[in-house]
C-alpha positions as CSV (number, residue, x, y, z in Angstrom):
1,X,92.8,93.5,111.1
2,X,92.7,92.9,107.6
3,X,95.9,93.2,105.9
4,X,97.7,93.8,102.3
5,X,98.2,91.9,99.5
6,X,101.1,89.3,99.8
7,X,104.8,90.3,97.9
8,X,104.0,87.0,96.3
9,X,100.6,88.0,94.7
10,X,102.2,91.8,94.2
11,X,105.4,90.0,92.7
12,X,103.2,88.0,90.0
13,X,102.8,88.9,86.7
14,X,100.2,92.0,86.0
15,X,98.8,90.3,82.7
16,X,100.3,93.6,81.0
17,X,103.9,92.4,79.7
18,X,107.0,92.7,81.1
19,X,105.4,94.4,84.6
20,X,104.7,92.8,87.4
21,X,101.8,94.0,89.2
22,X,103.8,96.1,91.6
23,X,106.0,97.7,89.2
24,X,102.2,98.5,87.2
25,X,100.8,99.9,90.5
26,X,103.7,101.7,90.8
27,X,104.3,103.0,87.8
28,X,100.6,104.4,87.2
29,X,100.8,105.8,90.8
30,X,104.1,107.8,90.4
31,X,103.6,108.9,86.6
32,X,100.3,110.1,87.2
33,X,101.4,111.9,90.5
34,X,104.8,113.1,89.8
35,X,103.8,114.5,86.2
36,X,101.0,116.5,87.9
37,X,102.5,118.0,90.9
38,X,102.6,122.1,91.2
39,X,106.1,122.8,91.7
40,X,105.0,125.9,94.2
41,X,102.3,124.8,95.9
42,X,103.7,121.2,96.1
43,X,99.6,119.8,95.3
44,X,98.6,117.5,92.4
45,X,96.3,119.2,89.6
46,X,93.2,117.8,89.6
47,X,92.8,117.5,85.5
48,X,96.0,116.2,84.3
49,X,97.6,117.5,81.0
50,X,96.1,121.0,80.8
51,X,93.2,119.7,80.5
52,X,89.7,121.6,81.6
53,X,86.8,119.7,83.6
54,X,85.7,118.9,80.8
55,X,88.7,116.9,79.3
56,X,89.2,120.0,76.7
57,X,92.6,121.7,76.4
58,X,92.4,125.0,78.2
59,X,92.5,127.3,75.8
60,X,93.5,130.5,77.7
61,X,96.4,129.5,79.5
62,X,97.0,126.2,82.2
63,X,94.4,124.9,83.8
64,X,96.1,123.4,86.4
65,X,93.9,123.8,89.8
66,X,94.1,121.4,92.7
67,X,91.6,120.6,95.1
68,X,92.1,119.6,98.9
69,X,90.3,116.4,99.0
70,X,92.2,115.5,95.8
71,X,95.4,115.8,97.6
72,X,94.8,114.0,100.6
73,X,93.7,110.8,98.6
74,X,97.0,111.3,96.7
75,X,98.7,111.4,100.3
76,X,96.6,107.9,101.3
77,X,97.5,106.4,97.4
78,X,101.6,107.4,98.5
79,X,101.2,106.0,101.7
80,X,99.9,102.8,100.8
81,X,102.6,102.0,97.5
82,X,104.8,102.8,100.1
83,X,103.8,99.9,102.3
84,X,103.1,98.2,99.1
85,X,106.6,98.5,98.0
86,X,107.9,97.4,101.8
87,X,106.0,94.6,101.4
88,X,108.1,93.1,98.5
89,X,111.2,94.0,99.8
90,X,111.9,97.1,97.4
91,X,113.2,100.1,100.1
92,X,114.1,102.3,97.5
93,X,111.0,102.2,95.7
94,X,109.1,102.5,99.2
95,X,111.7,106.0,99.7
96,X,110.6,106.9,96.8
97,X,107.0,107.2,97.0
98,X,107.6,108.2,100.2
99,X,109.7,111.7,99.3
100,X,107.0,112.0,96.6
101,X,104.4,112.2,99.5
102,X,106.1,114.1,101.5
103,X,105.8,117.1,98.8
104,X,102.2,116.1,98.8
105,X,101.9,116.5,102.8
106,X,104.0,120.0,102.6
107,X,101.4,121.7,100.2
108,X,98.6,120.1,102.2
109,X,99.8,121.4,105.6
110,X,98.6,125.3,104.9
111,X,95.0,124.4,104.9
112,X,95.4,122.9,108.4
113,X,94.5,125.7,110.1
């Protein structure tokens, strides 16, 4: 089986400064999930920011839908910092994205039926 990347490649600078390339990873994956999550339906909006389909602010109130297939790649994306952040030691930040998933699982588990 193919495995991850090694902590010591994840723990080396990202080229962007001051962030290694976990703490990048990480970073884009939690602001760009965490910012977008519905607070009811626990799923991820598919256009961030408002924003229509076609990258327009909605103009008529939020348009903030969220799409199933969307959400289960956020789920994988969670799952995978979270062995990510395992891999270089960093439990806390592996929690993290973890708890953050777990929202992501709760509003996926109604279409499960």
């Amino acid at each position: 089986a193919r495995g991850g990347p090694s902590a010591a490649w994840l723990n080396a600078a990202s080229g962007i400064p001051n962030y290694t390339r976990i703490e990048l990873i990480a970073k884009l994956a939690l602001e760009n999930i965490t910012n977008e999550i519905e607070p009811i339906s626990g799923l991820t909006y598919t256009f961030q920011g408002g924003l229509n389909a076609s990258g327009q602010t909605a103009i008529v109130g939020d348009y903030k839908d969220g799409y199933l297939a969307d959400n289960m790649e956020v789920y994988a994306g969670l799952l995978a910092l979270a062995t990510l952040q395992t891999t270089v030691g960093n439990t806390a930040a592996a929690a993290a994205a973890t708890a953050v998933r777990d929202i992501i699982g709760t509003g996926i588990v109604p279409f499960a039926r």
